[in-house]
VOBA-1610 file (N, C-alpha, C; in pm, whole numbers, padded with zeros to 5 digits, always signed):
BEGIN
Unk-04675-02453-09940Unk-04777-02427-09843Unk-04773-02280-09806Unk-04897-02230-09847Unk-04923-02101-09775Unk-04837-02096-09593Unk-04809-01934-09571Unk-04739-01938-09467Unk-04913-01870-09379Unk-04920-01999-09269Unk-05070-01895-09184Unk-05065-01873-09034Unk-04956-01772-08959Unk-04939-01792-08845Unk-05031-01711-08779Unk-05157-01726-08804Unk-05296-01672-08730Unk-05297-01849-08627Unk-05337-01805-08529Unk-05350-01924-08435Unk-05551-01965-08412Unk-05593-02039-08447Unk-05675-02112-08437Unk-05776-02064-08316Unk-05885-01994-08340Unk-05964-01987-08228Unk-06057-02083-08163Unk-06080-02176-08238Unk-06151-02261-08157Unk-06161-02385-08254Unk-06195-02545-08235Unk-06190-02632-08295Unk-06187-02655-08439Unk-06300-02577-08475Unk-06355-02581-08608Unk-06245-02500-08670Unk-06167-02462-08637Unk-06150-02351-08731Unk-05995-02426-08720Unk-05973-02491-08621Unk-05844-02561-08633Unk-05822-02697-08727Unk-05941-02718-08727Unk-05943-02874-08796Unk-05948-02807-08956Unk-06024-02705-08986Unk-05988-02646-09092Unk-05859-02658-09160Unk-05754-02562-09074Unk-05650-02534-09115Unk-05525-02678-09158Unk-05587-02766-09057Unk-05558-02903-09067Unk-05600-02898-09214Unk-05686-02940-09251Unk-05719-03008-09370Unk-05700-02908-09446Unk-05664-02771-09466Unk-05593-02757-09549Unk-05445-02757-09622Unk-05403-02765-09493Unk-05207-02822-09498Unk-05242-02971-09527Unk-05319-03065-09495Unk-05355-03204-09573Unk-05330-03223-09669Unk-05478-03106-09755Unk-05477-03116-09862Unk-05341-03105-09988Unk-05270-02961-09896Unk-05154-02904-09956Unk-05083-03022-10000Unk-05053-03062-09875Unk-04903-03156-09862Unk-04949-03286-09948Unk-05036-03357-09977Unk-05118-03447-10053Unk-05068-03404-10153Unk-05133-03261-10273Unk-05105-03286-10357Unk-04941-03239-10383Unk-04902-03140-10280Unk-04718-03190-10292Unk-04673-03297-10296Unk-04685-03467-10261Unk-04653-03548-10251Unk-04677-03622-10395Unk-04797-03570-10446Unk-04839-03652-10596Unk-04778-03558-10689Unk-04715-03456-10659Unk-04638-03342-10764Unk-04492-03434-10757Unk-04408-03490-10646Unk-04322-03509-10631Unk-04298-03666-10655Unk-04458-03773-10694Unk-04442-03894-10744Unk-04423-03889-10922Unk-04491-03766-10948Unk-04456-03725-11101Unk-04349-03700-11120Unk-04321-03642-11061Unk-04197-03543-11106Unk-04070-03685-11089Unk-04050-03748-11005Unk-03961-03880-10926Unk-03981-03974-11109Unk-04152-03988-11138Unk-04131-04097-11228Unk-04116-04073-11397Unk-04118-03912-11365Unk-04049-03881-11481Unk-03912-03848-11544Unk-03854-03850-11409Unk-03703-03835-11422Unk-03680-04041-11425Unk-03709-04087-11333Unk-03679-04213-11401Unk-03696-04292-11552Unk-03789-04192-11571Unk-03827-04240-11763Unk-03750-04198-11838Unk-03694-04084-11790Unk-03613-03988-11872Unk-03461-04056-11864Unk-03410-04101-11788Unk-03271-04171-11720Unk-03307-04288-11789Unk-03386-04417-11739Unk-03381-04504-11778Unk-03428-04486-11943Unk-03484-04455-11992Unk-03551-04419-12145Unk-03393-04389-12274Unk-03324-04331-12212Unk-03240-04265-12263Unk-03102-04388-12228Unk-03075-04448-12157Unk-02988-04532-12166Unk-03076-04667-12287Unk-03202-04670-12244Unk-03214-04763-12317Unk-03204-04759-12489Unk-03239-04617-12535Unk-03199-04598-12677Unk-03024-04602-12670Unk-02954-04518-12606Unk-02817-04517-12650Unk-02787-04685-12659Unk-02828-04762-12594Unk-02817-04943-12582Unk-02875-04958-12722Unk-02982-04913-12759Unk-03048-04994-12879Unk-02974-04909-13036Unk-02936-04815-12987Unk-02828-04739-13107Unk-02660-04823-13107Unk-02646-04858-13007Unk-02520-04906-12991Unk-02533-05031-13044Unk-02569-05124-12964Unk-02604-05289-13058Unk-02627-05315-13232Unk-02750-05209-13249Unk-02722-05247-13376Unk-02675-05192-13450Unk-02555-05071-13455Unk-02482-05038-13510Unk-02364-05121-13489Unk-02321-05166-13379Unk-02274-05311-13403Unk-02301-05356-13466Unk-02410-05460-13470Unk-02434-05591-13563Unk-02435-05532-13663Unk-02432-05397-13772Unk-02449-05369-13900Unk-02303-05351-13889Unk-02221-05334-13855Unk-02057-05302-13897Unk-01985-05434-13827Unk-02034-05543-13789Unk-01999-05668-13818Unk-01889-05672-13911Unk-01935-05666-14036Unk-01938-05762-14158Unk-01763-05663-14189Unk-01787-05544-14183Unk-01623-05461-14215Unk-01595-05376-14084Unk-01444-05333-14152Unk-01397-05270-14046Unk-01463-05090-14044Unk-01504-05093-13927Unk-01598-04906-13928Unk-01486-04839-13900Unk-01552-04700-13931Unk-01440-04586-13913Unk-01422-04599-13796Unk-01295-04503-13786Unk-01232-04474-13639Unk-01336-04434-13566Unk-01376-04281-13605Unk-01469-04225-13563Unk-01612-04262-13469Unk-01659-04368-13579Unk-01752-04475-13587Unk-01699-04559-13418Unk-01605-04587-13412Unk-01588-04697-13296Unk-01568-04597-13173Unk-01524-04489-13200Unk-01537-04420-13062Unk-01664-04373-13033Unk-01739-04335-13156Unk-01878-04294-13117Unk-01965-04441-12994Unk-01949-04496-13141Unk-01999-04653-13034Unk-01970-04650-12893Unk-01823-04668-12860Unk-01771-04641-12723Unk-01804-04548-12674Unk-01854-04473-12705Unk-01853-04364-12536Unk-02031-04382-12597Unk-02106-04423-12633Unk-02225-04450-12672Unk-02266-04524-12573Unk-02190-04671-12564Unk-02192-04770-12470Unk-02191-04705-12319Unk-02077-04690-12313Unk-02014-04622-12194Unk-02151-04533-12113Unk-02188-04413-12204Unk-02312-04333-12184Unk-02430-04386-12147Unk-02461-04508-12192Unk-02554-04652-12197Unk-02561-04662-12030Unk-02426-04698-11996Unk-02397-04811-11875Unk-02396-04710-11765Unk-02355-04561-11797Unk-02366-04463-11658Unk-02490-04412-11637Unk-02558-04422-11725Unk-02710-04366-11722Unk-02786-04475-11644Unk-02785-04602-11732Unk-02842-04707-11655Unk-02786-04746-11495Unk-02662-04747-11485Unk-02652-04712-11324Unk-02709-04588-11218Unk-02671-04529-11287Unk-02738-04381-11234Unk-02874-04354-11240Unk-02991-04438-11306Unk-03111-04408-11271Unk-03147-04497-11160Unk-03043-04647-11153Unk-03079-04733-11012Unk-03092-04688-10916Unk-02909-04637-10916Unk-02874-04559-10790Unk-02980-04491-10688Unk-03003-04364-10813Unk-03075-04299-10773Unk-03234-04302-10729Unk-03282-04485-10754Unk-03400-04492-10701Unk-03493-04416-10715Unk-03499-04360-10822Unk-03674-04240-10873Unk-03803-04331-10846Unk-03793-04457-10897Unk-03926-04531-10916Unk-03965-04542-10770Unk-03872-04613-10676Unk-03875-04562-10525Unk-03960-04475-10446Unk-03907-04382-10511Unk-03869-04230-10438Unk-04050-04184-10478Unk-04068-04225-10575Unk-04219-04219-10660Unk-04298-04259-10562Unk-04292-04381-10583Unk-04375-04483-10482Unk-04425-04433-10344Unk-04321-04394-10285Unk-04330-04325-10145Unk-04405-04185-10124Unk-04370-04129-10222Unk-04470-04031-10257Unk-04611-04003-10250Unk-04641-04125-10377Unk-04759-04137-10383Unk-04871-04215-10299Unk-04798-04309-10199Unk-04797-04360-10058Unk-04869-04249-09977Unk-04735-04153-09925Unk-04800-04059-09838Unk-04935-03960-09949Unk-04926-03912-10058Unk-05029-03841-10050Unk-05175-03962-10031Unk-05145-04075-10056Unk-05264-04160-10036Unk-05332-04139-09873Unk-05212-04098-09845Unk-05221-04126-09680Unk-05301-03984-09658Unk-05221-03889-09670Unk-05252-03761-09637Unk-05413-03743-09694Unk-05473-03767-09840Unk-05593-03754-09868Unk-05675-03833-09804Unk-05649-03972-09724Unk-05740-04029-09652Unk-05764-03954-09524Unk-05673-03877-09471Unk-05678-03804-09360Unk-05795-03665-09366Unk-05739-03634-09496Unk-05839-03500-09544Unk-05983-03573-09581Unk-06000-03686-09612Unk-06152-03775-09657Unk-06178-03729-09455Unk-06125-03785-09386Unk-06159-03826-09227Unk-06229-03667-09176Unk-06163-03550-09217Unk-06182-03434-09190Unk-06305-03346-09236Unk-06309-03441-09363Unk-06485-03395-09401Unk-06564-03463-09387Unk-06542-03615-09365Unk-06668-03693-09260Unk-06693-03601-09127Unk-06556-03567-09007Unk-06655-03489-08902Unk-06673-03371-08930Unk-06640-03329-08999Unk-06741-03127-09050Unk-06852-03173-09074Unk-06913-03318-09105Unk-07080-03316-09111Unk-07143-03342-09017Unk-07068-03485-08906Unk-07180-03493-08841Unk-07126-03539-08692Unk-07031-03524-08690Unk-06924-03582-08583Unk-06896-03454-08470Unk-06951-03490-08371Unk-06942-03408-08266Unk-06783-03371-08199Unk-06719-03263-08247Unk-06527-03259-08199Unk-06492-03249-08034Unk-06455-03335-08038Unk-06404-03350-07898Unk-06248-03383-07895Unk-06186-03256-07751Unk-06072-03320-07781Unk-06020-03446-07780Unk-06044-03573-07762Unk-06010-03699-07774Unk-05983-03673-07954Unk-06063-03684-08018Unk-06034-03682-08161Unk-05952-03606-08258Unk-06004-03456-08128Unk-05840-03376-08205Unk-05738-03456-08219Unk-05694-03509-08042Unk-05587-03588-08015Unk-05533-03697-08105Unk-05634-03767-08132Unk-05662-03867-08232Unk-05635-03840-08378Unk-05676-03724-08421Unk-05633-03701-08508Unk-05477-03649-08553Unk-05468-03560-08484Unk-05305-03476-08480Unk-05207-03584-08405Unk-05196-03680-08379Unk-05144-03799-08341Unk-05118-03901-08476Unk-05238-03952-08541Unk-05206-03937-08702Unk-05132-03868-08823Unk-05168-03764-08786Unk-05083-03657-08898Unk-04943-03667-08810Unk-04877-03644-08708Unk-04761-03674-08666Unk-04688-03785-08683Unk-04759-03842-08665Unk-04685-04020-08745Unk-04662-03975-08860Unk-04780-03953-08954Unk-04756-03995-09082Unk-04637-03888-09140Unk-04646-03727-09068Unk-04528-03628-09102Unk-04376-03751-09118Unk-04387-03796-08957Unk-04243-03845-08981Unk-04178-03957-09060Unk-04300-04034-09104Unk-04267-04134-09214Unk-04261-04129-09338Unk-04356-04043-09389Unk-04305-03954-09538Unk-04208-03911-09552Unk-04210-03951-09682Unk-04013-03864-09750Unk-04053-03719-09777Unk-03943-03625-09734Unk-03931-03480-09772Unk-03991-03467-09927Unk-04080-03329-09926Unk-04116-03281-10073Unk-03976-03229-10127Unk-03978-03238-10242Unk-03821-03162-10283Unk-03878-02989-10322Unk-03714-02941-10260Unk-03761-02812-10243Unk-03859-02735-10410Unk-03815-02769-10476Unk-03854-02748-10629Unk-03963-02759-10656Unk-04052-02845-10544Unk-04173-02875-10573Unk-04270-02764-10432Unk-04166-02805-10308Unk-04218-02726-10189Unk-04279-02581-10250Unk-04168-02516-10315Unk-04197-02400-10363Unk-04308-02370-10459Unk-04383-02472-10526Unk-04483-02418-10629Unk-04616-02443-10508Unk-04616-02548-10444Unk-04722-02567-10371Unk-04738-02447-10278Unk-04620-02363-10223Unk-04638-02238-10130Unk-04698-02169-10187Unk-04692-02167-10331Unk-04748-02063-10416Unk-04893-02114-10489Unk-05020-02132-10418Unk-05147-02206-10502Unk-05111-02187-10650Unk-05099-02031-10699Unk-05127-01962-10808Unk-05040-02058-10940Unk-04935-02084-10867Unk-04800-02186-10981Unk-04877-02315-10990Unk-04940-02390-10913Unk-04960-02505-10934Unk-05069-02481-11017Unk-05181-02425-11111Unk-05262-02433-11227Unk-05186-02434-11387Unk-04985-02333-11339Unk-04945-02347-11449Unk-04863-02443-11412Unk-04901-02575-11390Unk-04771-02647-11314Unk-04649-02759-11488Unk-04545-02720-11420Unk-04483-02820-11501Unk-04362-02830-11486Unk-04261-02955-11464Unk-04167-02978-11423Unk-04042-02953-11540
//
């Protein structure tokens, strides 16, 4: 998020600035459901081949005895299998995704609400209230952007070359 400590002269120009930290933080939140469900593909993806390299190099060395070599590879193959596959649970990416893509759902319905009254909705503070009462909830129930991501969104210009 751009840094904008100009203070707001009058409604319009505040509800602006609103919907543009909306917008920001929205698509920070869908940068950070990608980024969450591609590290889970990558974790879980990768235990699941070392599993499907391990088994049936088993069942093909069945029949004789494999090299030494051969059985330690297997073993720490396995082994590599079973810490990966714990370690993508653990770590809850698919989760962590989900929640993500939750709040930016949230946050873009907020920014939809912000260009319904720029057309025809008369601002009164009740609705400011109403509104920034919303975005405060929803701040505190969203999960943190990770800093890795915070940082391209501060920068508009990174997010056209974006890639994790």
């Amino acid at each position: 998020m751009s840094v904008d400590l100009e203070l707001p002269v009058d409604t319009e120009q505040l509800l602006r600035k609103w919907y543009t930290r909306c917008s920001t933080v929205a698509v920070g939140h869908y940068k950070s459901a990608e980024y969450y469900t591609k590290m889970h593909t990558r974790l879980s993806g990768s235990a699941a081949v070392l599993s499907a390299i391990t088994g049936t190099t088993v069942f093909a060395t069945l029949q004789n005895q494999p090299a030494l070599w051969l059985q330690i590879m297997l073993g720490f193959f396995s082994i590599l299998a079973a810490v990966l596959a714990t370690f993508s649970a653990s770590m809850a990416y698919q989760e962590k995704a989900e929640k993500h893509r939750t709040a930016g759902s949230k946050y873009n319905s907020i920014g939809r609400e912000f260009e319904q009254i720029g057309l025809a909705t008369p601002i009164t503070w009740e609705l400011i209230h109403n509104v920034r009462s919303r975005l405060d909830a929803l701040a505190e129930e969203a999960p943190h952007i990770p800093r890795k991501i915070h940082k391209k969104i501060a920068n508009p210009a990174q997010l056209s070359n974006w890639s994790n």
